[in-house]
C-alpha positions in Angstrom: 0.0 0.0 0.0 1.5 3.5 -0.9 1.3 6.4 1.1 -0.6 8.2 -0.7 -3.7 5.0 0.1 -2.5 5.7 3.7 -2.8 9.3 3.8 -6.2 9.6 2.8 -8.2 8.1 5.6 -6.6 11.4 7.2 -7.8 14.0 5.0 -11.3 12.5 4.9 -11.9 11.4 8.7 -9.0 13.7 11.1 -9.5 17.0 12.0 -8.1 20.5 10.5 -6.5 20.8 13.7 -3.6 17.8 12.5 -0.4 19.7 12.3 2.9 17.9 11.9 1.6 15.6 9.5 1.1 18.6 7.0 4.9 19.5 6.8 5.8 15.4 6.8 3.3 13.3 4.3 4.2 10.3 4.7 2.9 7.4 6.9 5.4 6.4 9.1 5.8 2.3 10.3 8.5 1.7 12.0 11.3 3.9 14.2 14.5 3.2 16.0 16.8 5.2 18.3 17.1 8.7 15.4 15.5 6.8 12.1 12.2 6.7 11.4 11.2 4.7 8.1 7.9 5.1 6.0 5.5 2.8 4.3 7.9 2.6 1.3 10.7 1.9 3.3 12.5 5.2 2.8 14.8 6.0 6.4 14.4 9.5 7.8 16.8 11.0 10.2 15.0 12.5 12.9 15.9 15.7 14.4 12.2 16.4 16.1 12.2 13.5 19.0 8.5 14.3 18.9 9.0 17.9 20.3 11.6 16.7 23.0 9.7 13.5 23.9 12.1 11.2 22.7 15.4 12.1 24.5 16.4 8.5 24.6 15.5 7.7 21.1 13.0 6.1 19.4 12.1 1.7 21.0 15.0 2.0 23.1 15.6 -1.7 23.8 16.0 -1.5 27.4 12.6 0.1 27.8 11.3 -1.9 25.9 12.4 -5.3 26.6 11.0 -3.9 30.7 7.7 -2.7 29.1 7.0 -6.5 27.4 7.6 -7.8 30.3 5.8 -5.8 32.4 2.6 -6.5 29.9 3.2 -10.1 29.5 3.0 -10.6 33.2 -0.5 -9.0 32.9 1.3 -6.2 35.4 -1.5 -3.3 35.7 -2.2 -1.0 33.1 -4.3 1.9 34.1 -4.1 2.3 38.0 -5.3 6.0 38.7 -3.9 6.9 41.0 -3.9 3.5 43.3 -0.6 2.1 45.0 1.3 0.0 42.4 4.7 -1.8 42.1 5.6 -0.2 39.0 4.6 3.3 40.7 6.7 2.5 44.0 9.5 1.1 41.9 9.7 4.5 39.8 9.4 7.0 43.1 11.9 5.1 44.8 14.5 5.3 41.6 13.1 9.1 41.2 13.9 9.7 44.6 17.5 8.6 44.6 19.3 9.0 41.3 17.1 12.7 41.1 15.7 14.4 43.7 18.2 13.5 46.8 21.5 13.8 44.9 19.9 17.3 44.0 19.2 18.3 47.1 15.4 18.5 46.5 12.8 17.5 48.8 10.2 18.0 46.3 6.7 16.0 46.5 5.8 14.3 43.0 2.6 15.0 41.9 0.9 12.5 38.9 -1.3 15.2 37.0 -3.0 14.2 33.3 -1.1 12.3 30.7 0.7 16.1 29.2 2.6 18.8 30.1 -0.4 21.5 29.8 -1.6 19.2 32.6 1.3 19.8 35.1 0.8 23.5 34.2 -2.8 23.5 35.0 -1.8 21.8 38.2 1.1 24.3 39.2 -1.0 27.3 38.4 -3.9 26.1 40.6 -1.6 25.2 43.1 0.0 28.6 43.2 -3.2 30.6 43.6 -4.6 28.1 46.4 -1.2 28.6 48.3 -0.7 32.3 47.8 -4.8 33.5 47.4 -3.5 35.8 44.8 -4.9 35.3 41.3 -2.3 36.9 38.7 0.5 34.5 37.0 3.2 36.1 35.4 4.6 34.8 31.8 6.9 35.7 29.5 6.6 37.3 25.9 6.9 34.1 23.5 5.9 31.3 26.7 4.6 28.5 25.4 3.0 26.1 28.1 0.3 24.5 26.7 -3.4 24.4 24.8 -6.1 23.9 27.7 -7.4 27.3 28.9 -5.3 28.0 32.0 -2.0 27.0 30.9 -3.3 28.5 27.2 -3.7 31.9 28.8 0.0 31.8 29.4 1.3 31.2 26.2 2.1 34.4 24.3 1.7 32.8 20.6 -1.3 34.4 19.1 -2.8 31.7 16.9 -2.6 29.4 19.7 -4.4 31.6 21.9 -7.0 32.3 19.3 -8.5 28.9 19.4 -9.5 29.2 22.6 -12.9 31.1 21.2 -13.1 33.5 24.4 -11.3 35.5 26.7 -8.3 34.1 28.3 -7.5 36.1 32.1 -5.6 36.1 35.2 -1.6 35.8 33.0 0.0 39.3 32.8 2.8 38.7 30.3 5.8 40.6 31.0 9.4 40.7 28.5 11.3 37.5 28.4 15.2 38.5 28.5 16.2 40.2 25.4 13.0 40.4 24.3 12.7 43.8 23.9 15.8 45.6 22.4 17.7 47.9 25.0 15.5 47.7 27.7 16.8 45.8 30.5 13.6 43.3 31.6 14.7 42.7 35.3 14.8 46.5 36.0 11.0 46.7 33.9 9.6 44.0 35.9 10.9 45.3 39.1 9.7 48.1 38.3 6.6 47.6 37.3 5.8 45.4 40.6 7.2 48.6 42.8 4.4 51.1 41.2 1.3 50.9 42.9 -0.3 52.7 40.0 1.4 50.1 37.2 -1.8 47.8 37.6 -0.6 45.0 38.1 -1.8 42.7 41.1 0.7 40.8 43.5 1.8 38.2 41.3 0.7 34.1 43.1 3.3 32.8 40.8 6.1 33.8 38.0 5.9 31.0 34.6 8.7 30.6 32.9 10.9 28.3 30.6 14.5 28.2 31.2 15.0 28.3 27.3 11.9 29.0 25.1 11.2 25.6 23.0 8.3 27.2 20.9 9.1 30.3 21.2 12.4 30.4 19.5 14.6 29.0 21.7 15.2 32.3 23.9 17.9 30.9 26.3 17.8 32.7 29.8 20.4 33.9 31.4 21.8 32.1 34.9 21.6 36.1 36.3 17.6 36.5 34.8 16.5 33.2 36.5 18.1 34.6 39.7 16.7 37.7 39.3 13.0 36.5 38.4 13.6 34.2 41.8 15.0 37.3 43.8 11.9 39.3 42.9 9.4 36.3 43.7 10.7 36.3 47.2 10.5 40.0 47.3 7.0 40.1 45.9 5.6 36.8 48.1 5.3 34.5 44.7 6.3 31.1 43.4 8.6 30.0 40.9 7.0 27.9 38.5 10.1 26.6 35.9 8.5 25.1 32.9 10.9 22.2 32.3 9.2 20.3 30.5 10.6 20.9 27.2 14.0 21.6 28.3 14.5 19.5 31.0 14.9 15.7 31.0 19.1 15.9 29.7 17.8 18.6 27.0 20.2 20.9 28.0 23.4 18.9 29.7 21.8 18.1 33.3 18.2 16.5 34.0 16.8 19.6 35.1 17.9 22.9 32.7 18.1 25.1 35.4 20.7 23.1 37.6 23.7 24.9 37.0 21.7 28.6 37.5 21.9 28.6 41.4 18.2 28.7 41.9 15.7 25.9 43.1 11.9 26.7 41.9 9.2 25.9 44.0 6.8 24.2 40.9 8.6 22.3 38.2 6.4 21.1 35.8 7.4 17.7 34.2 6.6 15.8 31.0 7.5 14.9 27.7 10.5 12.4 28.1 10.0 12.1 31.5 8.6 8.3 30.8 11.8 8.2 28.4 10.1 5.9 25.7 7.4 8.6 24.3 4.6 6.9 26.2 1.7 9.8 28.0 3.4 10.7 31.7 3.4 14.2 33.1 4.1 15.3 36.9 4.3 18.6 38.8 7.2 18.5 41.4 6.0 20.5 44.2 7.6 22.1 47.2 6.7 19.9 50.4 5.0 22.9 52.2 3.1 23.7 49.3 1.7 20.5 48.9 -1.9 21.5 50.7 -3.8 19.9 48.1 -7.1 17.6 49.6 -7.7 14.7 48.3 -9.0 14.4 44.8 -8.9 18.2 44.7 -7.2 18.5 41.6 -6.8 14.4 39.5 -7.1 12.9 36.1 -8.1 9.6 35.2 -4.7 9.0 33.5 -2.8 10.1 35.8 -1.6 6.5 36.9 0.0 5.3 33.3 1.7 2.3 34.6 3.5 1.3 31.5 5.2 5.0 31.6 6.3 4.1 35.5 8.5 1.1 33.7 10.0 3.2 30.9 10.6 5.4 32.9 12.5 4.2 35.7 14.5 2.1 33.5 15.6 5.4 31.4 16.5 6.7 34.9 18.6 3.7 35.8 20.0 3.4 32.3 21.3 7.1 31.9 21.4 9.1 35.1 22.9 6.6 37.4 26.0 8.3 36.9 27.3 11.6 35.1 28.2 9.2 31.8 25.0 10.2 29.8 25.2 13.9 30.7 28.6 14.1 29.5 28.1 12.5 26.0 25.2 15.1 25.3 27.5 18.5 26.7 30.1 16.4 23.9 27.3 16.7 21.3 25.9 20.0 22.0 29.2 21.5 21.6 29.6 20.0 18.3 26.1 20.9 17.0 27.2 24.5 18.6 30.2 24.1 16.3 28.4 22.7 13.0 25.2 25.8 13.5 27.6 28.6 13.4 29.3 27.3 10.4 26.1 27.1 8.9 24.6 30.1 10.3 27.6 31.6 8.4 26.1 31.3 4.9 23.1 33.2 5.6 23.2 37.1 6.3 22.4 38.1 10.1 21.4 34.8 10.8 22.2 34.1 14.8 22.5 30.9 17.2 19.9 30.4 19.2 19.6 28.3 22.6 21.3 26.1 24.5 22.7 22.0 25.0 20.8 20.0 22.6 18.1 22.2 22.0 19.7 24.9 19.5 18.8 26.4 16.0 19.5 29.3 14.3 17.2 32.1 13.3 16.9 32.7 9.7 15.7 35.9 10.0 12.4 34.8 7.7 9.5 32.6 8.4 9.4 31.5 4.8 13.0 31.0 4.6 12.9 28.7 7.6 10.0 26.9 6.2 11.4 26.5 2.9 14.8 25.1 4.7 12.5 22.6 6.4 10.9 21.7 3.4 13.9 21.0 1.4 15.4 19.3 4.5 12.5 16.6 4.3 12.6 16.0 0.9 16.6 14.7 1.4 15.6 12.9 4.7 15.8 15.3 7.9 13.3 15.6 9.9 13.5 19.3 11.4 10.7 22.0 12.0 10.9 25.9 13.3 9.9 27.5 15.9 9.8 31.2 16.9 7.4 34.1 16.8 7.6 34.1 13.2 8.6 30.9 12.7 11.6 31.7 11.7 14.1 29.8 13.6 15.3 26.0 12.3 15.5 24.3 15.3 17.3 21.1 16.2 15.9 18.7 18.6 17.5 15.6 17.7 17.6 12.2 20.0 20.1 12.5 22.9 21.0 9.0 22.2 21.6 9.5 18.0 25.4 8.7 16.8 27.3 10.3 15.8 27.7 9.5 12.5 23.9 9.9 11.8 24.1 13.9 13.6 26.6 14.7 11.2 25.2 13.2 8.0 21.8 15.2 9.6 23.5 18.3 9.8 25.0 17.6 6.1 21.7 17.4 4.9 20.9 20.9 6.8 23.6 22.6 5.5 23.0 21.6 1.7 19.7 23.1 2.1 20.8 26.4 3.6 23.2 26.6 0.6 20.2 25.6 -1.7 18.0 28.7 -0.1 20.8 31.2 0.2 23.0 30.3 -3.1 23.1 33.6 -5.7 20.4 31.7 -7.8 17.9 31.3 -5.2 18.0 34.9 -3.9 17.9 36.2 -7.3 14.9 33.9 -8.1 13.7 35.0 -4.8 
């Protein structure tokens, strides 16, 4: 069957609202560590890991050799949020390769199956604990689609399918996101006016480094600075790691090496390490005043995501081996993006670890980059206000022989888009 037969029972039965699928037609059958393959058998490299969900790779075999078990010994399934092995096993393993060689005393919190649930969750949370009502986000904050965490995200088409009015977020200027002006000073500011409008803040939202939003990298001095003025100001720290975190950037958490420790961290993505629906909300144990059933989900107990993911914990973070391969890697990709970045005129590096790009400057540019990027076998998609930054979010765990040929096939099609012919044509 070709893919065109298998395409079609999308166009006629799924909704407008399929995305990914639009830039990538093709139907996809089988995937491995950074190589997915179609129906015609044609190998992709993979430089999306499902949006940072697959930082171990695609069927890693540890995972799932654990998972088949697990299934074959008719181990439980769907627990909500009942007492299970495969629970106890993962918050014991959480416990002591994470949180204790951390320092962090945090409470783990099972929310929904995504990351817009451990948002939802943390927001709530920080209203309950503080009685204040007003979050603070960040220009270009991307933390998820249902309406609370939605109201937070600064991306305007997101926001506008929300068909009514989205309250309670007051979005203030992510760091360098307004030229000249020096956003620690405006915020500070703006909290020290009585007449600036703005109500005692129950909680600062923000990402570490911007994964939709263009991979805007903070500073370790801004996240200090945004955690100074919470103190100041009676708020939380909610860190939004749930793009960035989980060995993205070097460490498990991104913010490790900043000096700060938030009070919410919002978890998901490759925190079950094999793709499979897991998200949590680490909470600060005095803020943990939640009554029973006061905030759940049904799928909040995804038992086959407790055995991925405590094998990906024992697997690559039972010592510093892992983290050091993927600080190896980012500083090659750092190496490869600016010699590529060097072909097109005032493009820049953006981001940080393995979660960099460059901005193009031009949202059709970027596309078209994409575009040509797929047709050679890359996998890669933008991100940005404009859309107008390439962005590379390949498997921790790809080799690298296959990030290299990836970032060959990247570079061809930056020459192809930015060659004399092609700006002339242009």
């Amino acid at each position: 069957m070709t893919d065109r037969n298998l395409t079609d029972i999308y166009e006629r039965r799924e909704s407008e609202a399929r995305s990914y699928c639009r830039a990538f037609p093709v139907s996809f059958v089988k995937a491995q560590n950074a190589t997915l393959t179609d129906a015609d058998g044609r190998e992709y490299i993979d430089f999306l890991a499902g949006c940072s969900s697959l930082n171990y790779g695609h069927n890693d075999a540890d995972m799932k050799t654990a998972l088949i078990e697990h299934i074959s010994a008719d181990g439980v399934t769907h627990g909500l949020d009942m007492h299970t092995s495969a629970k106890a096993e993962f918050l014991e393993t959480f416990e002591q390769l994470i949180l204790r060689p951390r320092g962090m005393e945090h409470k783990v919190m099972f929310t929904g199956p995504t990351g817009t649930n451990a948002v939802e969750a943390a927001m709530k949370l920080a209203r309950k604990t503080t009685g204040r009502d007003t979050i603070i986000a960040f220009t270009n904050g991307f933390h998820g689609m249902t309406m609370g965490a939605l109201a937070a995200t600064g991306n305007a088409g997101k926001r506008a399918g929300a068909g009514t009015t989205l309250s309670g977020v007051v979005r203030m200027p992510f760091e360098g996101a307004m030229p000249g002006v020096d956003s620690l000073a405006m915020i500070r500011a703006m909290l020290e006016n009585p007449s600036s409008g703005i109500d005692a803040p129950a909680a600062f939202l923000i990402e570490p480094v911007q994964g939709e939003g263009g991979l805007n990298a903070a500073s370790k001095e801004f996240l200090q600075g945004i955690q100074t003025l919470a103190k100041e100001h009676g708020a939380l720290v909610i860190m939004d790691d749930i793009q960035a975190g989980i060995g993205r950037t070097g460490p498990f958490f991104s913010f490790e090496e900043m000096g700060i420790m938030p009070d919410l961290i919002p978890l998901a993505k490759s925190l079950s390490g094999m793709g499979l629906p897991m998200a949590a909300l680490l909470i600060r144990p005095d803020l943990d005043i939640w009554k029973p059933a006061e905030h759940n989900g049904t799928f909040r107990g995804n038992n086959h995501a407790f055995v991925t993911a405590r094998i990906a914990l024992e697997k690559f973070w039972s010592d510093d081996s892992f983290q050091r391969a993927t600080e190896e890697k980012a500083r090659f990709l750092t190496d490869r993006l600016r010699a590529i970045a060097a072909h097109i005129p005032d493009a820049s590096l953006k981001g940080r670890g393995m979660m960099q790009g460059i901005d193009v400057g031009s949202g059709d540019m970027a596309a078209d980059i994409c575009a040509t990027c797929f047709e050679h076998g890359l996998i890669i998609e933008t991100s940005g206000a404009h859309d107008e930054v390439v962005k590379v979010l390949a498997p921790l765990t790809i080799t690298q022989e296959q990030f290299a040929a990836g970032l060959d096939i990247l570079e061809q099609a930056v020459k192809t888009h930015t060659s004399p012919q092609a700006i002339a044509a242009e």
